[in-house]
C-alpha atoms as a printed R data frame, in Angstrom:
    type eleno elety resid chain resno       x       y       z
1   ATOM     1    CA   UNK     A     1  88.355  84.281 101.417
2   ATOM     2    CA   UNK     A     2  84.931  84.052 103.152
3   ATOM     3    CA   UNK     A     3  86.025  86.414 105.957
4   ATOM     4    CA   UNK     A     4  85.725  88.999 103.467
5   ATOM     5    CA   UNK     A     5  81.853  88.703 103.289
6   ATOM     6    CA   UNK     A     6  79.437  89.746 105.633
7   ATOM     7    CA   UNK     A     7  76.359  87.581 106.742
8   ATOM     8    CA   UNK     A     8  74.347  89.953 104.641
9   ATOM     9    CA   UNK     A     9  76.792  88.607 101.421
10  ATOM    10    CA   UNK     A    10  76.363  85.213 102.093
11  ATOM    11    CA   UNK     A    11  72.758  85.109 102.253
12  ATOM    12    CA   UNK     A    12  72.364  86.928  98.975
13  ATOM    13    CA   UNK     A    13  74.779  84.568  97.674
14  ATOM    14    CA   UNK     A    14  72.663  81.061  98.771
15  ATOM    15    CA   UNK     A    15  69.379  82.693  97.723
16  ATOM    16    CA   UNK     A    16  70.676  83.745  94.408
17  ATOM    17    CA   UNK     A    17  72.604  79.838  93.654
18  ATOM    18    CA   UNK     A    18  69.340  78.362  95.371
19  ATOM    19    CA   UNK     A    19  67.168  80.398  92.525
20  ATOM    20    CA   UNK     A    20  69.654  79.839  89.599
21  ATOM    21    CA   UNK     A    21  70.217  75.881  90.280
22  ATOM    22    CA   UNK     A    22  67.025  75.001  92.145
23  ATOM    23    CA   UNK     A    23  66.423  73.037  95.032
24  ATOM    24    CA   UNK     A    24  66.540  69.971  93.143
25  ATOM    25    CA   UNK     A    25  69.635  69.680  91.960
26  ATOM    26    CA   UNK     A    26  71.310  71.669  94.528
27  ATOM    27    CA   UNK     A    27  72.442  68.419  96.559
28  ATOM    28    CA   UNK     A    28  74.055  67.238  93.546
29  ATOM    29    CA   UNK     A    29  75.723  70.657  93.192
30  ATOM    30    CA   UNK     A    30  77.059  70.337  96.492
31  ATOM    31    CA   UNK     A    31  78.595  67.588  96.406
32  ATOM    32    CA   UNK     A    32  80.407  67.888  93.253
33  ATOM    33    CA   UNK     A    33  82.175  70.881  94.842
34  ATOM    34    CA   UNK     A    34  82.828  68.972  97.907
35  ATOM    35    CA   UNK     A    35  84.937  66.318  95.541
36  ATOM    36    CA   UNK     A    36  86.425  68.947  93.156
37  ATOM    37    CA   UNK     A    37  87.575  70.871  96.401
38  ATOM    38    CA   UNK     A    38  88.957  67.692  98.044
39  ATOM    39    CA   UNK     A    39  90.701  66.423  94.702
40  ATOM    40    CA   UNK     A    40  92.069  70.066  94.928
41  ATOM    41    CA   UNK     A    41  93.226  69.997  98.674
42  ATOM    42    CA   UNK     A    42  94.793  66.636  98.154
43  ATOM    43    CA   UNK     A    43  96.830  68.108  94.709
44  ATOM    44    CA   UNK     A    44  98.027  70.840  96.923
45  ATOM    45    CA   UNK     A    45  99.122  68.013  99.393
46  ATOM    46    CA   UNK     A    46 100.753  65.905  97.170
47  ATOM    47    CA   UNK     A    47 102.781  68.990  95.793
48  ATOM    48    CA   UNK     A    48 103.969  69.934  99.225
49  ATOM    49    CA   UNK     A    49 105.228  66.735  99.851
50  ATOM    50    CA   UNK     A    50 107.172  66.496  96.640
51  ATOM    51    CA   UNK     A    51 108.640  69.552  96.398
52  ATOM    52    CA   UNK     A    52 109.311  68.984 100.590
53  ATOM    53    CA   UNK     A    53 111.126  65.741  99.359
54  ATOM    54    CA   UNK     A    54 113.223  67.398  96.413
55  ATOM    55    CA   UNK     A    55 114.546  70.001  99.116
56  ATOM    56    CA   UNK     A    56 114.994  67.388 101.606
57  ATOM    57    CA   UNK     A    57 113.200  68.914 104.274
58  ATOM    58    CA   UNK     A    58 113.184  65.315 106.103
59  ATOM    59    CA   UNK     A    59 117.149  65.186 106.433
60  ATOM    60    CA   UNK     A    60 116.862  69.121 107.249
61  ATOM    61    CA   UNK     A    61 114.247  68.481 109.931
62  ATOM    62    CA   UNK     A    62 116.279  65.836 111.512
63  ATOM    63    CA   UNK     A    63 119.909  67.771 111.376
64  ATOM    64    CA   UNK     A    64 117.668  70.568 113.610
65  ATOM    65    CA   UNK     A    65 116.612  67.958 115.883
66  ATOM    66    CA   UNK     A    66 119.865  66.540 116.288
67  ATOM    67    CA   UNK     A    67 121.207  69.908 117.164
68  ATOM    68    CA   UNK     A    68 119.088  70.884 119.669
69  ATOM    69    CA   UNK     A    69 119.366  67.723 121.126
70  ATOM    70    CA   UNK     A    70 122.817  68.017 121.301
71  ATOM    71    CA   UNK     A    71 122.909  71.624 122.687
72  ATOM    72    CA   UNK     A    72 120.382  70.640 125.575
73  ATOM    73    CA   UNK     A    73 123.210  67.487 125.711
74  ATOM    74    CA   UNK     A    74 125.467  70.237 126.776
75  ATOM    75    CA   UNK     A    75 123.843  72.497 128.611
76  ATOM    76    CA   UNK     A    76 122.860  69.295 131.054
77  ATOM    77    CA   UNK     A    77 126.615  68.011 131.068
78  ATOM    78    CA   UNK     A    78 127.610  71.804 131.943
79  ATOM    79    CA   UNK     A    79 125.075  71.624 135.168
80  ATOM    80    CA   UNK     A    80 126.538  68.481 136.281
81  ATOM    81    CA   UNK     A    81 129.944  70.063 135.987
82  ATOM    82    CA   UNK     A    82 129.236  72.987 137.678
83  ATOM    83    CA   UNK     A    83 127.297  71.110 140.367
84  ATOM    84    CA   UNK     A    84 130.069  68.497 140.805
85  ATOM    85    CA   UNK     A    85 133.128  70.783 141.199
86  ATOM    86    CA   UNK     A    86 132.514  75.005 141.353
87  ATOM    87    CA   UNK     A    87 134.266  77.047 139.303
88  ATOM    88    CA   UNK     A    88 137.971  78.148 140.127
89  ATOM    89    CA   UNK     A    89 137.594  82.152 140.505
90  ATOM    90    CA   UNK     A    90 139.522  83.580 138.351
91  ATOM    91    CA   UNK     A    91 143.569  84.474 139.121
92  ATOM    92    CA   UNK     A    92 143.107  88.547 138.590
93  ATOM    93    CA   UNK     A    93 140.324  88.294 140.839
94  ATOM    94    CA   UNK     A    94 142.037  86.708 143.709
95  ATOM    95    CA   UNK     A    95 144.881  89.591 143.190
96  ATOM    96    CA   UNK     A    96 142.377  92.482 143.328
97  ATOM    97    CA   UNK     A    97 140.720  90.917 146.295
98  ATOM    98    CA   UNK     A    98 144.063  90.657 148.133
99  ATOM    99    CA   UNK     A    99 145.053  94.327 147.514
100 ATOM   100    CA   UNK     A   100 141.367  95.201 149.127
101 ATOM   101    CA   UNK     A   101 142.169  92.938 151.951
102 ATOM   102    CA   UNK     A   102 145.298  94.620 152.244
103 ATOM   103    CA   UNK     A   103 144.029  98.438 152.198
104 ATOM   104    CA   UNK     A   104 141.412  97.764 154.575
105 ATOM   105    CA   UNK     A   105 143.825  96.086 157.100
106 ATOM   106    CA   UNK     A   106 146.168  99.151 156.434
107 ATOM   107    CA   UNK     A   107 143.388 101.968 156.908
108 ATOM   108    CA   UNK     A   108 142.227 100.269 160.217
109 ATOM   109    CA   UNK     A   109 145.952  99.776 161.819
110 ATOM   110    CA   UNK     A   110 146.348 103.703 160.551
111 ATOM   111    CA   UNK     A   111 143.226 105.940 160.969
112 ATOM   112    CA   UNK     A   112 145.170 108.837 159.841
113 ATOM   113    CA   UNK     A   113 146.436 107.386 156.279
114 ATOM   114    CA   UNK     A   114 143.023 106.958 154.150
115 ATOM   115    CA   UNK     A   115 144.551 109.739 151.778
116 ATOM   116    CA   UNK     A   116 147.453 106.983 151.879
117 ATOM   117    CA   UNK     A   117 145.073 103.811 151.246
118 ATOM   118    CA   UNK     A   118 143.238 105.559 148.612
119 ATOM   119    CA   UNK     A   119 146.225 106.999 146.519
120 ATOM   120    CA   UNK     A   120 147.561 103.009 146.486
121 ATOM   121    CA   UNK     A   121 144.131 101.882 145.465
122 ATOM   122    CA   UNK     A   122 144.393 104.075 142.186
């Protein structure tokens, strides 16, 4: 709200309250605005935290928690696993690697057959 008023604005606006209430009672002034504004704040508080309550943002809150708990759980246990024991490569893999294995041995033992090599490739 104040960050729509210039320096210029706010000046204009103490001089004019300052002439209108008077230096005398502008203490008082003051500080009844400082209560009403806290009694204000703290009603805005207290209505957060009921309508927070009626939701159940507390049991909410903690079923988040709980979950990323539990997915950092996880993602340690999956570490360990991988760390323990490496993962078996896969069985199409090992097949696709042994026909490359195989072609190269082929195209080395016959220099003239790459046409051959390549056509069993496809």
């Amino acid at each position: 709200m104040l960050s729509d008023f210039g320096s210029m604005e706010l000046m204009l606006i103490v001089l004019v309250t300052l002439l209108v209430i008077g230096p005398e009672r502008l203490p008082e002034v003051l500080r009844t605005l400082g209560l009403w504004f806290g009694r204000l704040s703290r009603s805005f508080t207290a209505i957060k935290v009921e309508v927070e309550q009626e939701i159940g943002m507390d049991d909410v809150r903690r079923q988040l928690h709980n979950e990323s708990v539990m997915a950092e759980m996880q993602k340690i246990e999956n570490e360990v696993k991988h760390s323990i024991q490496p993962p078996t490569p896969n069985p199409t893999d090992q097949a696709s690697q042994t026909d490359k294995t195989e072609n190269a041995a082929a195209s080395e033992a016959h220099p003239h057959s790459e046409s051959t090599a390549a056509t069993k490739e496809s």
